[in-house]
DRENPA-3360 file (N, C-alpha, C; in nm, 2 decimals, always signed):
BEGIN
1 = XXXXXXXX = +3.01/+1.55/+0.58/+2.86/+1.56/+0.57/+2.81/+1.64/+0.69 ~ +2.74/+1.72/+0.64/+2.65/+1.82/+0.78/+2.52/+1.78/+0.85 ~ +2.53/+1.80/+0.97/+2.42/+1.72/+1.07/+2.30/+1.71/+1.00 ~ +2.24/+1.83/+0.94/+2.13/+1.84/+0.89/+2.11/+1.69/+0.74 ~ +2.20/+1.69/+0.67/+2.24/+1.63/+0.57/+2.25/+1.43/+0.60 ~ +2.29/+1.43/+0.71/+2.30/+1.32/+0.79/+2.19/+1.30/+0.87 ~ +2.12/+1.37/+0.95/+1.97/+1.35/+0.95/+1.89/+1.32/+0.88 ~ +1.87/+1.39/+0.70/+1.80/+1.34/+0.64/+1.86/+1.21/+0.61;
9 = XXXXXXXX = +1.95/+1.16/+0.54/+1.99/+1.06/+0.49/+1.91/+0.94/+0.64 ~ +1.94/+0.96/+0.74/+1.92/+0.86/+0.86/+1.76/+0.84/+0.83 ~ +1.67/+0.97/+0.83/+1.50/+0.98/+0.79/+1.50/+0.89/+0.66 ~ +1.56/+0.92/+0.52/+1.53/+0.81/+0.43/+1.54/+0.66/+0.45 ~ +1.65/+0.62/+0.52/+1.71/+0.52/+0.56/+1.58/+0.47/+0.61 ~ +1.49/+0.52/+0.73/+1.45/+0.44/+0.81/+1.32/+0.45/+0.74 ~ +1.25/+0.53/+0.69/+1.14/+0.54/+0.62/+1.15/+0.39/+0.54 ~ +1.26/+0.39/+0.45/+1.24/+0.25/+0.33/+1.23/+0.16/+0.39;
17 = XXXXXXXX = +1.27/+0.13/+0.52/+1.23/+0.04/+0.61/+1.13/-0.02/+0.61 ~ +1.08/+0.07/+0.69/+0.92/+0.12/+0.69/+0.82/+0.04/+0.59 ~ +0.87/+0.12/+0.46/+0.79/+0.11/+0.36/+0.82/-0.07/+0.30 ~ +0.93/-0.13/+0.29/+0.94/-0.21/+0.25/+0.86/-0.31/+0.30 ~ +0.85/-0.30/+0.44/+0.76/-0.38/+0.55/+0.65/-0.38/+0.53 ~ +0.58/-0.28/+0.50/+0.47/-0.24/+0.51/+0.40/-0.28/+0.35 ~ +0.52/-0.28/+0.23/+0.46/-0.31/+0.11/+0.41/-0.42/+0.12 ~ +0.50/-0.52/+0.19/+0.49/-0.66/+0.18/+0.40/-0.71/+0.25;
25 = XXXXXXXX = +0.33/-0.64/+0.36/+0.24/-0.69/+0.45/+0.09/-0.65/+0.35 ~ +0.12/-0.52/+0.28/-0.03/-0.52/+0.26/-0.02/-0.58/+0.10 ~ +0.09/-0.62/+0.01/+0.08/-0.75/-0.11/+0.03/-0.91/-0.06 ~ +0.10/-0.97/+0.07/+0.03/-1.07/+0.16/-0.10/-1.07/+0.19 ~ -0.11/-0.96/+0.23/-0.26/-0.94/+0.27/-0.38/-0.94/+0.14 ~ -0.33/-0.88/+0.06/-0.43/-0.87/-0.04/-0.47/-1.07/-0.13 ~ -0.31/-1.08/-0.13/-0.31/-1.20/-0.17/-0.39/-1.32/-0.11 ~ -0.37/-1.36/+0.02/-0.44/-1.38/+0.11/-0.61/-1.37/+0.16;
33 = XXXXXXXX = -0.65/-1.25/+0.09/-0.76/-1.21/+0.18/-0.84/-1.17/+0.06 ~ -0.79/-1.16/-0.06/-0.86/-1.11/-0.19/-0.87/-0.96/-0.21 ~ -0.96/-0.88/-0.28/-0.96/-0.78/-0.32/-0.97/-0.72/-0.22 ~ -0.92/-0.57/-0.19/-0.99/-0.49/-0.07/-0.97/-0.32/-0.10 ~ -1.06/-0.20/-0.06/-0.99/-0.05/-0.10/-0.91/-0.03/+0.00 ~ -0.84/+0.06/-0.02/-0.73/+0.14/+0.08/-0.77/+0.16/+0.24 ~ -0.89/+0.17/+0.22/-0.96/+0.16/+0.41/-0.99/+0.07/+0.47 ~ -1.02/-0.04/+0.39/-1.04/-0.17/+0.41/-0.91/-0.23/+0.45;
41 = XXXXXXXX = -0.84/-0.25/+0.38/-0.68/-0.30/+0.43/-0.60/-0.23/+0.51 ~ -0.66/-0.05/+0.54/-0.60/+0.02/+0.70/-0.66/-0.05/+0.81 ~ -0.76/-0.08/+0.75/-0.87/-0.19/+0.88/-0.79/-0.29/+0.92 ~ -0.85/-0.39/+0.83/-0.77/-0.50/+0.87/-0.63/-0.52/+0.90 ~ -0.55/-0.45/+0.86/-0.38/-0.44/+0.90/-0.38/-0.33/+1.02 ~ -0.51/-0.31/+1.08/-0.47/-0.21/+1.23/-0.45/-0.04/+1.20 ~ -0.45/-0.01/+1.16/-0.40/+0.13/+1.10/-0.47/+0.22/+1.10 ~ -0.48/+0.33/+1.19/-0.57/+0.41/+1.20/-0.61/+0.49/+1.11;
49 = XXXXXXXX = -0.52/+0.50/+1.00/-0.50/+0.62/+0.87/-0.51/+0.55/+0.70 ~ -0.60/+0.54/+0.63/-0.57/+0.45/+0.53/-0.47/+0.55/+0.42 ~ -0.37/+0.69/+0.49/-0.29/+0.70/+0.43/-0.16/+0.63/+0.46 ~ -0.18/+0.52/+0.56/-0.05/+0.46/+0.56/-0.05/+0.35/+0.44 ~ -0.17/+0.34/+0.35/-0.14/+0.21/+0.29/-0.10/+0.28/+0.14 ~ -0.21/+0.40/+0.13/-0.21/+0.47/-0.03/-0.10/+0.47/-0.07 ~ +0.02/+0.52/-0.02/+0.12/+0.54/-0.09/+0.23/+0.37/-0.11 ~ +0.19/+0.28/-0.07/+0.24/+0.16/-0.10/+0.19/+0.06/-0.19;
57 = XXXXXXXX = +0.06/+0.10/-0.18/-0.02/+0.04/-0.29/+0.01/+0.14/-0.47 ~ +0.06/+0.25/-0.43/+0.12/+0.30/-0.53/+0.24/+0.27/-0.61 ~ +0.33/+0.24/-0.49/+0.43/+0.18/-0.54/+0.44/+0.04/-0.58 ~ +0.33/-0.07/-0.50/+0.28/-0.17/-0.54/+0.25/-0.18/-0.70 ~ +0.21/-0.12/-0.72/+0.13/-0.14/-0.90/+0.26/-0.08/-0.97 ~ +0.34/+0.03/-0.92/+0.45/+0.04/-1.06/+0.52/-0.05/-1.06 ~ +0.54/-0.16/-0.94/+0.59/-0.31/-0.99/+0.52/-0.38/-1.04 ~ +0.41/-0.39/-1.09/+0.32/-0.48/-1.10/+0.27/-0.55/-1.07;
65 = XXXXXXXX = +0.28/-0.56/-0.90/+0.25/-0.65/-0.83/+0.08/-0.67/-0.77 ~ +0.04/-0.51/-0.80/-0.11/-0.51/-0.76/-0.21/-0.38/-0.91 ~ -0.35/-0.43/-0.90/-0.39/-0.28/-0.98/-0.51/-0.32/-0.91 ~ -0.61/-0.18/-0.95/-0.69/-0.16/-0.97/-0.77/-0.26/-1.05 ~ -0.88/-0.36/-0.97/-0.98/-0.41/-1.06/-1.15/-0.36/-1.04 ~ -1.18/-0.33/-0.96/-1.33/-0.22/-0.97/-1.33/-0.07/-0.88 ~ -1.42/-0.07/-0.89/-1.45/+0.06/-0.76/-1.61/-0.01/-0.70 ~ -1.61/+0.08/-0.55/-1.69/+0.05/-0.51/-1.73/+0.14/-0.41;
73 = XXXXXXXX = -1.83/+0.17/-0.33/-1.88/+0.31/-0.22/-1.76/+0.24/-0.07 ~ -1.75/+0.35/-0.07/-1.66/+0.36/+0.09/-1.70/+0.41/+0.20 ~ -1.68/+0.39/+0.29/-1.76/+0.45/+0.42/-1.82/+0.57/+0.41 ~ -1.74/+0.67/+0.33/-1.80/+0.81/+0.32/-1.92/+0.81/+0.23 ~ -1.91/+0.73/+0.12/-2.02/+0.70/+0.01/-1.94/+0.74/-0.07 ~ -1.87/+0.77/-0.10/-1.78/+0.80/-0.25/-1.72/+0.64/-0.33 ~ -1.70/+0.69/-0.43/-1.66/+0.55/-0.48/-1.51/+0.59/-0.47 ~ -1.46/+0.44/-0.45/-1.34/+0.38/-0.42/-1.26/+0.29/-0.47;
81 = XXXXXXXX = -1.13/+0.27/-0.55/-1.06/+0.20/-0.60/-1.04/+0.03/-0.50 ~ -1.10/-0.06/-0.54/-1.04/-0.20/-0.49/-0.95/-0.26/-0.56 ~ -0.84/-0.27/-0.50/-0.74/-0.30/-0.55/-0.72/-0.48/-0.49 ~ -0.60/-0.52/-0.61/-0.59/-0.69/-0.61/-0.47/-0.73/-0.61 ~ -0.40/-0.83/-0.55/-0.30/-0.88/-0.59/-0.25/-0.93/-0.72 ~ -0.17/-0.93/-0.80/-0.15/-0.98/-0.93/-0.05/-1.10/-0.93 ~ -0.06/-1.21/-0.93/+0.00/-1.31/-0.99/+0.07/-1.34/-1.06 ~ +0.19/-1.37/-1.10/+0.28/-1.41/-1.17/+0.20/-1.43/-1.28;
89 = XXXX = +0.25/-1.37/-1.37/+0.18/-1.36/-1.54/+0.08/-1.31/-1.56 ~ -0.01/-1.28/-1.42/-0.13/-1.22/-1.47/-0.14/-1.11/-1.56 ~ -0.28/-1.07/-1.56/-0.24/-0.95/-1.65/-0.41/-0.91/-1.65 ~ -0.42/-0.77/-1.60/-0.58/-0.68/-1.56/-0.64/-0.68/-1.67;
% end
């Protein structure tokens, strides 16, 4: 395998890390703390970027672990997806 080739594979590696950590912190969180949008939960989990949560809350819902249940205005004034923990058997 070539350095380049082996660098990426070490970047995927540590990324899923990453992400698996971070899925689980913001599924706890939601569960925990109730509904919240993507800026709200970069809030409260410390995060200066609420694109660290978007893409796990994405992966969140194709497990079924979380969806979308309203929208609401966001700091900017735009509306915003609030998303929920889902429950064993629930169902939106």
């Amino acid at each position: 395998m070539g350095i380049t080739q082996e660098t990426r594979r070490e970047a995927y590696q540590d990324i899923q890390l990453v992400a698996n950590s971070r899925r689980r912190l913001i599924y706890t969180t939601l569960r925990e703390r109730g509904p919240m949008t993507a800026e709200e939960l970069a809030d409260t989990l410390g995060f200066s970027d609420k694109n660290s949560v978007r893409p796990r809350l994405t992966e969140l819902k194709a497990l079924r672990l979380v969806d979308v249940i309203d929208k609401r205005r966001a700091r900017s004034g735009k509306k915003t997806s609030v998303w929920a923990a889902l429950w064993e058997g629930e169902k939106v």
